[in-house]
Backbone as JSON, one array per atom type, in Angstrom:
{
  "sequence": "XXXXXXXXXXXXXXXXXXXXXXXXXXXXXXXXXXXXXXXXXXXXXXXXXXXXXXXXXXXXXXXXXXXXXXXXXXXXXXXXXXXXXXXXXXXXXXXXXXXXXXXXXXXXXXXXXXXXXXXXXXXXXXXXXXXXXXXXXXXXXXXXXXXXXXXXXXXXXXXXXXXXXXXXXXXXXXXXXXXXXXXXXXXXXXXXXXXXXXXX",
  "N": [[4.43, -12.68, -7.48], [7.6, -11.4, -6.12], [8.59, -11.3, -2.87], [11.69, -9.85, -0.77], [13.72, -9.6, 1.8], [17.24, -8.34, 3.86], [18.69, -8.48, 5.89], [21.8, -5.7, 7.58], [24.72, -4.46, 8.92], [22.95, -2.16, 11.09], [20.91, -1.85, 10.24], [17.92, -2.98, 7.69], [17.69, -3.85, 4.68], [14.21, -3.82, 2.44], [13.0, -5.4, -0.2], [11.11, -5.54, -3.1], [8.64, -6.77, -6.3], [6.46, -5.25, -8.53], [3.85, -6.4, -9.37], [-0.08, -7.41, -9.62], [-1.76, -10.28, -10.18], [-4.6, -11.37, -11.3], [-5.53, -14.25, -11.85], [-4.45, -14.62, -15.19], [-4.68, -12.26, -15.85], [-3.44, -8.99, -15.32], [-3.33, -7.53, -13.17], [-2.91, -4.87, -11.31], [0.04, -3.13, -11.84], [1.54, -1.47, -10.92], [1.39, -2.26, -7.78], [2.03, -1.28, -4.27], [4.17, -3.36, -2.27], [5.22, -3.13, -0.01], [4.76, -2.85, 3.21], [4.26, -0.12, 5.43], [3.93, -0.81, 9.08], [4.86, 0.07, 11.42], [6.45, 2.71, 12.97], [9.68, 2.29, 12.31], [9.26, -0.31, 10.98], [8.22, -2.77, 8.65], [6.58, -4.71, 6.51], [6.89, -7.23, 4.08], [4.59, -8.3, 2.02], [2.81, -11.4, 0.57], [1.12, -13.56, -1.46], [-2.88, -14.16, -0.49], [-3.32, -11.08, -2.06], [-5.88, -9.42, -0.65], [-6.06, -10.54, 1.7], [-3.6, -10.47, 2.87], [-3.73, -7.71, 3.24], [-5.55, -7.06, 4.81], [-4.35, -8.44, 7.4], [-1.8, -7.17, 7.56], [-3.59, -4.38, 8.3], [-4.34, -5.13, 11.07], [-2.47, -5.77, 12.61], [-1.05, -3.35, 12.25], [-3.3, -1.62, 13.85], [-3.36, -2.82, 16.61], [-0.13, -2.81, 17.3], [0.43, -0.51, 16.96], [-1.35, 0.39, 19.5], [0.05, -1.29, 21.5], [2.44, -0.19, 21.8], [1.5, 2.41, 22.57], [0.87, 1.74, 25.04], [3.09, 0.89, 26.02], [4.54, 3.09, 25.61], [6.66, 3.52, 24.21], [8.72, 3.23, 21.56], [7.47, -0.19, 19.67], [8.7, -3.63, 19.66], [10.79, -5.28, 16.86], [10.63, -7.82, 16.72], [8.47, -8.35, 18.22], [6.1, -7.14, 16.14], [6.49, -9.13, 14.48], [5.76, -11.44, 15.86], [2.94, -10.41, 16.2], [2.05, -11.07, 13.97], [2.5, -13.61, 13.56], [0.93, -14.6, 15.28], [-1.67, -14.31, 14.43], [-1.1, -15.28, 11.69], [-0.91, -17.81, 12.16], [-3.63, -19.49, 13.47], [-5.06, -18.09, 11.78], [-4.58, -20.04, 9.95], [-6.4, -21.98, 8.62], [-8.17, -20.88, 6.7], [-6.46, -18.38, 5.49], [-4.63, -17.05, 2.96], [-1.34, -16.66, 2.88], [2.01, -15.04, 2.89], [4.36, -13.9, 4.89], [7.15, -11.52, 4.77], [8.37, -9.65, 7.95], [10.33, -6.85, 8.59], [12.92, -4.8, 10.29], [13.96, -1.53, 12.08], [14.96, -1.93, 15.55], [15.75, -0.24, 18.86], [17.02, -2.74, 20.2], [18.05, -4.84, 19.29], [18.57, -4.26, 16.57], [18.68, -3.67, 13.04], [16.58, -6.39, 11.72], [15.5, -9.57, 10.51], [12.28, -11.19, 10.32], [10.53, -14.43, 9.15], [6.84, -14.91, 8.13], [5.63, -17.83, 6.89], [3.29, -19.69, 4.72], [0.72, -20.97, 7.16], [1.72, -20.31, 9.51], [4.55, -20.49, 10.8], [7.33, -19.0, 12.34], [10.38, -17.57, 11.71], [13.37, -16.23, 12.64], [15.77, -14.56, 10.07], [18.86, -14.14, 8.62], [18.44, -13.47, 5.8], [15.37, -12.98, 3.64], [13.27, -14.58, 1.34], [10.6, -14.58, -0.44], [7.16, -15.6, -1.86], [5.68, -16.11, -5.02], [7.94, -15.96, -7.36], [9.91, -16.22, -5.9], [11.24, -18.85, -5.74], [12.99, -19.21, -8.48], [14.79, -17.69, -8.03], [16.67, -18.41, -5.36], [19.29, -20.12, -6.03], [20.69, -17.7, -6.97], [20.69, -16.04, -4.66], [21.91, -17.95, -2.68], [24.69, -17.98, -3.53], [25.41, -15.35, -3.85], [24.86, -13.94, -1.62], [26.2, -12.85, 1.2], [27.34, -12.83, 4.88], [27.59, -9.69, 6.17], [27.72, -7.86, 4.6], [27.48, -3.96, 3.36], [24.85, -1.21, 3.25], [24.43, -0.68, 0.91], [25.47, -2.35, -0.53], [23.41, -4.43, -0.11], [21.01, -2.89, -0.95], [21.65, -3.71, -3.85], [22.21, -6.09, -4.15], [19.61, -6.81, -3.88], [18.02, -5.56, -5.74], [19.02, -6.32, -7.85], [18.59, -9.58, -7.68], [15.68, -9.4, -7.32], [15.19, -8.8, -9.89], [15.75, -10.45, -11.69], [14.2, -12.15, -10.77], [11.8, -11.42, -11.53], [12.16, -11.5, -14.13], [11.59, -13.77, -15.31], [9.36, -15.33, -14.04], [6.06, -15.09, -14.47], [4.28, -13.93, -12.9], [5.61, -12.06, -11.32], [6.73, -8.73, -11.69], [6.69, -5.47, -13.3], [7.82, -2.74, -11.62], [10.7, -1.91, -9.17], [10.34, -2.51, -6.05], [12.01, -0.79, -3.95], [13.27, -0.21, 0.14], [15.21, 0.69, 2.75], [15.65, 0.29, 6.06], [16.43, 2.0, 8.9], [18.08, 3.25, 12.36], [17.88, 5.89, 11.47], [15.38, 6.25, 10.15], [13.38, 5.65, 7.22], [14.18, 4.88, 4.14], [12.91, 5.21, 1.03], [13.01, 3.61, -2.51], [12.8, 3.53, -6.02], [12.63, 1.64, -9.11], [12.25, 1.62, -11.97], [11.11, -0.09, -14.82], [13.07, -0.01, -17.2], [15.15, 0.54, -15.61], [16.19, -1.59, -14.85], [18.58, -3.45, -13.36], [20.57, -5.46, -16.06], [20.18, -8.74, -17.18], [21.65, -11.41, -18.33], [19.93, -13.06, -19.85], [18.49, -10.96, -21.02]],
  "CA": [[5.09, -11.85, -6.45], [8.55, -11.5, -5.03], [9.48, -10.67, -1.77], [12.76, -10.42, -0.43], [14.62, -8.93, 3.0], [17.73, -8.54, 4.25], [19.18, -7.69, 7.18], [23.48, -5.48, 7.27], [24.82, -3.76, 10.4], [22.8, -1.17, 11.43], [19.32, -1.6, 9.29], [17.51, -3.98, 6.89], [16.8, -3.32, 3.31], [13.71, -4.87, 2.32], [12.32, -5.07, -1.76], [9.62, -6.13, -3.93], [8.26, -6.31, -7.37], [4.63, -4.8, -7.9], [2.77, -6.94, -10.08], [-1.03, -7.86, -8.85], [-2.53, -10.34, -10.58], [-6.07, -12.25, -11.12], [-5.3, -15.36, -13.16], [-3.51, -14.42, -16.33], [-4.64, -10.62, -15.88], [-2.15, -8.12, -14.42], [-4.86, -5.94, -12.13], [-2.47, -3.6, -10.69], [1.27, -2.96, -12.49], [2.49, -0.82, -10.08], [1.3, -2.03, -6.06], [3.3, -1.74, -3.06], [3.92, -4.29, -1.45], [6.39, -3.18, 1.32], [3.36, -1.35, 4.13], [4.85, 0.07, 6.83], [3.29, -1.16, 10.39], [4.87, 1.12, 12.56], [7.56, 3.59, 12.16], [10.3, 1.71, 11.48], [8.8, -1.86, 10.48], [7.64, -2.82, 7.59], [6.13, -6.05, 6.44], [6.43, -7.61, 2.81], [3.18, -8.92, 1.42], [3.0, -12.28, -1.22], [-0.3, -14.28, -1.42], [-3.58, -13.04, -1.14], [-3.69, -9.26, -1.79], [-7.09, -9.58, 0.23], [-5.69, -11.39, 3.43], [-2.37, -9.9, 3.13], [-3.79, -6.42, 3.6], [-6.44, -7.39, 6.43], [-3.76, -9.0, 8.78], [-1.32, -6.13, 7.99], [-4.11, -3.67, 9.12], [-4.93, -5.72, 12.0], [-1.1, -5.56, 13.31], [-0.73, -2.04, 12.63], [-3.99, -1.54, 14.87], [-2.76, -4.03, 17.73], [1.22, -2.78, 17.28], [0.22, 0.9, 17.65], [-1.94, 0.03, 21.17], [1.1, -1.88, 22.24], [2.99, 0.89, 21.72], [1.13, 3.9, 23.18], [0.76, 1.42, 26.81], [4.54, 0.83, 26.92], [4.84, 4.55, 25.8], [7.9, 3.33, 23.87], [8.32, 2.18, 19.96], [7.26, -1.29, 19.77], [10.21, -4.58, 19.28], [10.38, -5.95, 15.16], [10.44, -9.48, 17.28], [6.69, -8.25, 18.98], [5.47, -6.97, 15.12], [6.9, -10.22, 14.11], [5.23, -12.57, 16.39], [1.5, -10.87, 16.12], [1.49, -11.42, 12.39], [2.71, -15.2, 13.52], [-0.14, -15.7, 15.71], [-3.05, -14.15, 13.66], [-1.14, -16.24, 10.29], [-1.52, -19.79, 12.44], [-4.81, -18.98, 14.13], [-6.21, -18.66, 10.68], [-4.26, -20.73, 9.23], [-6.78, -23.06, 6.99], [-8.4, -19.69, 5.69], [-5.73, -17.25, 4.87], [-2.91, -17.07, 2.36], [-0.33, -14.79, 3.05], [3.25, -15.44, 3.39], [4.76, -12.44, 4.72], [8.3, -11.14, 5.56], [8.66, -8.5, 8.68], [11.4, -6.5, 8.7], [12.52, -3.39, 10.69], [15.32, -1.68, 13.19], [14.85, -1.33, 16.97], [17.13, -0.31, 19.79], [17.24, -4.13, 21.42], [18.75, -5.95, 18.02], [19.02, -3.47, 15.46], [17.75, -4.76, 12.17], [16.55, -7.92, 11.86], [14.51, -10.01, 9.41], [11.29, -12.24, 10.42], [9.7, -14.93, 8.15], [6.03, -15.76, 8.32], [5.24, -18.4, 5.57], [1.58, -20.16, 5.06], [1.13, -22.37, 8.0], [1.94, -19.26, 10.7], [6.04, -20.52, 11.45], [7.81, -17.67, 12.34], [11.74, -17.42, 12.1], [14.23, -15.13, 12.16], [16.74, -15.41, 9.29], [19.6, -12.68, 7.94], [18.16, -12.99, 4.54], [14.9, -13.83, 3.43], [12.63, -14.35, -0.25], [9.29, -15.1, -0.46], [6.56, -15.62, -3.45], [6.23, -16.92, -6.74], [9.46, -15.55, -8.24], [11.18, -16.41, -5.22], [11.53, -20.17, -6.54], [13.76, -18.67, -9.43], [16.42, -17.07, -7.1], [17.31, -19.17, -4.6], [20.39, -20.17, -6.42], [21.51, -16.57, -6.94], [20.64, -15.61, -3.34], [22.87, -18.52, -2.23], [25.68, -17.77, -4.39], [25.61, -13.95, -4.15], [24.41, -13.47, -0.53], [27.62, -12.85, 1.89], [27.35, -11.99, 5.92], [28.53, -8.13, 6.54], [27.62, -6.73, 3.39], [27.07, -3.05, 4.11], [24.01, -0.86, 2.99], [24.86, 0.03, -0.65], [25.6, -3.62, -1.15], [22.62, -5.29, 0.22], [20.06, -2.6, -2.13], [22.0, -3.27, -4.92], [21.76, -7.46, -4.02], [17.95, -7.05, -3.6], [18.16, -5.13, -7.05], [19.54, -7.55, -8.61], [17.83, -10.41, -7.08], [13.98, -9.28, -7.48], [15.27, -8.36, -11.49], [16.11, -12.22, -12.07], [12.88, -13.31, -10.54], [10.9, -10.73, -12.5], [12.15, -11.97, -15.52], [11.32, -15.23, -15.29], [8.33, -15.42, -13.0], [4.99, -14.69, -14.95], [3.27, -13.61, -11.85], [6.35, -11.21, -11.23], [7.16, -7.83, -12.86], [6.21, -4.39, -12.86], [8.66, -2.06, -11.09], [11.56, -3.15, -8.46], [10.39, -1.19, -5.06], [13.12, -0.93, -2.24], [13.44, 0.54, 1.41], [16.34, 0.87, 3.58], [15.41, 0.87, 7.57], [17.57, 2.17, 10.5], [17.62, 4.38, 13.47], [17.58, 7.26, 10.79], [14.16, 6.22, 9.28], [13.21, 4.57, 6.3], [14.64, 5.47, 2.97], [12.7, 4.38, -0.16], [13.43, 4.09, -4.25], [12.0, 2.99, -7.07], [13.9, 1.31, -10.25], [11.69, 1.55, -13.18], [11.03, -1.13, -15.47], [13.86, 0.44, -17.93], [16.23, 0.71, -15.68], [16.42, -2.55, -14.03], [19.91, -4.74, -13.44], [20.37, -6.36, -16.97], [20.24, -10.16, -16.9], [21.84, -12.41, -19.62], [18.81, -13.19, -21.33], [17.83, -10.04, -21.42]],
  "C": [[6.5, -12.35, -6.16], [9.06, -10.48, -4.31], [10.96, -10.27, -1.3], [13.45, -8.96, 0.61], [15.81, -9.08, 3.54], [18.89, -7.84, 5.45], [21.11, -7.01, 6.75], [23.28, -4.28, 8.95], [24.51, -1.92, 10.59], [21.32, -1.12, 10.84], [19.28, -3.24, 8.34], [17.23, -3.31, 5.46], [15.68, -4.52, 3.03], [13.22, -3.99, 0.37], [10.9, -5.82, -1.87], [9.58, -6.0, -5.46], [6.94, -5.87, -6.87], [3.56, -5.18, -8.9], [1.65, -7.83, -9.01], [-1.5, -8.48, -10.13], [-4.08, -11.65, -10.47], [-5.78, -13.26, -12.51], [-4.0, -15.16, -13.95], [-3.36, -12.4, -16.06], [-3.91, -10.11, -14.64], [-3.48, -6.94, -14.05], [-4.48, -5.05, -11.81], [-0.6, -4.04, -11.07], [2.52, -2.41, -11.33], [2.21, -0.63, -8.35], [2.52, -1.87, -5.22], [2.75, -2.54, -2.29], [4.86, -4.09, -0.4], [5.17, -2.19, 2.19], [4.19, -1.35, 5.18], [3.82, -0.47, 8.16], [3.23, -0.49, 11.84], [6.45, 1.84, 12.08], [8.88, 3.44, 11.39], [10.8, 0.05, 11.08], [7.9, -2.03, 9.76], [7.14, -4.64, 7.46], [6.12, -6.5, 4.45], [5.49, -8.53, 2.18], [3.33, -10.2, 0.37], [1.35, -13.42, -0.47], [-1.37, -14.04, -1.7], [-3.6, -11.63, -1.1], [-5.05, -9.04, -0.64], [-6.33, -9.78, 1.82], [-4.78, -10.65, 3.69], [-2.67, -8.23, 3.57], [-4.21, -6.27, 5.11], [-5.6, -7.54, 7.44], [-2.34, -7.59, 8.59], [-2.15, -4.61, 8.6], [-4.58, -3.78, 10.29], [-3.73, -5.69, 13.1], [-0.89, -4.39, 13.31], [-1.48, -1.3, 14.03], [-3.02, -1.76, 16.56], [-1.01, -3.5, 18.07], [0.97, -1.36, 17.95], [-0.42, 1.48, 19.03], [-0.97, -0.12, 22.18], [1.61, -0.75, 22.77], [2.85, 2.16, 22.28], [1.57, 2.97, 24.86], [1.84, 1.35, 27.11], [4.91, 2.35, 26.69], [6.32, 4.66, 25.17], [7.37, 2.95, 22.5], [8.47, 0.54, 20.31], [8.73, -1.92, 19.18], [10.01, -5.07, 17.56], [10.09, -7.16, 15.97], [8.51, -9.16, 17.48], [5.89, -7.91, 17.6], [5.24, -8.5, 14.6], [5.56, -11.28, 14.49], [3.53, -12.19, 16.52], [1.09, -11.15, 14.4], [1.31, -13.31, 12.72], [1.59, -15.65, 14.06], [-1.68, -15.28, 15.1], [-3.1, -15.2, 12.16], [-1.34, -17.75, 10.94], [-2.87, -19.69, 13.08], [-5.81, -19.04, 13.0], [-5.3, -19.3, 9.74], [-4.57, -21.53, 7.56], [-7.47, -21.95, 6.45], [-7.96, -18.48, 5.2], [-4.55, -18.22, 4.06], [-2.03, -16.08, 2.13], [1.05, -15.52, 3.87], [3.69, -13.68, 3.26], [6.15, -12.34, 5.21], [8.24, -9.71, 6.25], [10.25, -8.45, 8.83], [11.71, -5.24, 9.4], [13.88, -3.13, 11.81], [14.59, -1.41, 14.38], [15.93, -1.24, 17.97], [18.01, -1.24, 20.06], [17.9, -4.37, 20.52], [18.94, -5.35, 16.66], [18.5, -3.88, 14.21], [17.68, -6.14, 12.11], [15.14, -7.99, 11.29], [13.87, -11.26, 9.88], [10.74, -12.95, 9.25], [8.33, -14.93, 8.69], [5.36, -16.51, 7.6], [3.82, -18.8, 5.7], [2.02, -20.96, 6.11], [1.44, -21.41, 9.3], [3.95, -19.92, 11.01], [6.34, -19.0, 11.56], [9.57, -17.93, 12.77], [12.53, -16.24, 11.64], [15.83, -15.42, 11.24], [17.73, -14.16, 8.55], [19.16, -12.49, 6.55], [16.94, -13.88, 4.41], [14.09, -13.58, 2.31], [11.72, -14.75, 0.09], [8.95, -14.96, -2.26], [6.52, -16.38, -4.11], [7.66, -17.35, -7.49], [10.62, -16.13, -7.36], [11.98, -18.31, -5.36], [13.07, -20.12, -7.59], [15.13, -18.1, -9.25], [16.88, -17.35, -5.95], [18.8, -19.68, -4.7], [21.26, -18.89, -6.62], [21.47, -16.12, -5.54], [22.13, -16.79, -2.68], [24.58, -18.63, -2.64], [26.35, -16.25, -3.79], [25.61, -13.53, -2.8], [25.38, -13.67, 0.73], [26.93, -12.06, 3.2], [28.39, -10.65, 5.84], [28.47, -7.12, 5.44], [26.63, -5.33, 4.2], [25.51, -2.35, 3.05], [23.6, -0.49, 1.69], [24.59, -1.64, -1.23], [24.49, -4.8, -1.19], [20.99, -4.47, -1.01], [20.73, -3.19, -3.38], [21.89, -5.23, -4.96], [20.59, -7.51, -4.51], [17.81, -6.59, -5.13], [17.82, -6.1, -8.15], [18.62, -9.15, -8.58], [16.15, -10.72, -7.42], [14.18, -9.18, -9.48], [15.17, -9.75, -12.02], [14.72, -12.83, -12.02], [11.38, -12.43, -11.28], [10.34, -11.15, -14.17], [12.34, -13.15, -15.97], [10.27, -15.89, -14.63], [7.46, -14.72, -13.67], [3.89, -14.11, -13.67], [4.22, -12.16, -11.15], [6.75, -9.69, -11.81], [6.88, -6.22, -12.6], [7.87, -3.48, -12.61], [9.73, -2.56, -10.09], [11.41, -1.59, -7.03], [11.63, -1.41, -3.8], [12.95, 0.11, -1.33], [14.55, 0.2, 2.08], [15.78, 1.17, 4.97], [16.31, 0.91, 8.46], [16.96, 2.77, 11.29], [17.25, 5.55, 12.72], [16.29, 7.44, 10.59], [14.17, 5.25, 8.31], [13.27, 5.05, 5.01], [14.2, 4.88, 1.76], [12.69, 4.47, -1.59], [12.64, 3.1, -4.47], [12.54, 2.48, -8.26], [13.09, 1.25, -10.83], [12.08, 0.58, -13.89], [12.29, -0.7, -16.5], [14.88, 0.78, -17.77], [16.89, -0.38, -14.77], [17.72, -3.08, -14.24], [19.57, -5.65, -14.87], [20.71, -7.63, -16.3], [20.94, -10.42, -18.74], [21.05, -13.2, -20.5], [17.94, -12.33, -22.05], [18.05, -9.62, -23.13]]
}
């Protein structure tokens, strides 16, 4: 798996690849891993597919409650922080590192971590996964405050392509979303038409 989110003024784009697999075997080629939670917050999945689904259906539940009693759309900080306390809570029996991401009135987009272990921070750019090992050096290189909305899909693009193709647990398709006040805008890059790399 790689994750990866990042926040630009006015929204977040968040990506993914969509390889699932069991061991060596590739089980599912083409998952998503970006689930929405509430209308416009999303959560990116890496660990177990199992756990990772459970505690995102367990926040959507719990987020959408919130939400009807204040009678308002819920905060990304409040999505944020019940993933944080269901991922330390079960801590020694889940694995699921997840990134929330999403816009709301109060702070506009903005990108949560929650790695194994339940931490929870908020960070303008963030990777998760397998693959995400592999692009750390291009993220730190490539990854500039103020980049606008064009520039930050086309980062993430780029970014998840590198760790695809080099990350055996990585691969598949390259999914992206765009979230603002507008909604949530999502593409698909096909394996054929991914960002070449230099070893390609």
């Amino acid at each position: 798996t790689t994750i990866l989110a990042v926040e630009y003024d006015g929204g977040v784009v968040i990506g993914a690849d969509s390889r699932t697999t069991t061991g060596a075997y590739i089980a599912n080629r083409v998952t998503d891993k970006l689930t929405p939670v509430h209308k416009h917050i999303y959560c990116c999945r890496s660990g177990s597919a199992a756990d990772t689904q459970a505690i995102a259906d367990a926040v959507t539940y719990q987020l959408g409650f919130h939400s009807i009693e204040l009678d308002e759309p819920p905060l990304v900080q409040t999505a944020a922080s019940l993933f944080k306390e269901m991922c330390y809570r079960y801590r020694e029996e889940l694995m699921a590192g997840i990134i929330v991401a999403g816009w709301d009135k109060r702070r506009g987009g903005q990108v949560y971590t929650v790695p194994m272990g339940g931490m929870l921070v908020r960070q303008p750019v963030s990777v998760g996964g397998s693959g995400s090992s592999y692009i750390y050096g291009f993220i730190d290189s490539n990854y500039r405050p103020g980049m606008n909305r064009e520039e930050c899909l086309r980062f993430a693009a780029e970014a998840l392509s590198l760790a695809m193709e080099r990350d055996g647990s990585s691969g598949g398709v390259v999914r992206l979303a765009a979230i603002s006040e507008e909604g949530v805008e999502r593409r698909v890059i096909l394996g054929n038409q991914l960002p070449k790399s230099s070893s390609a």
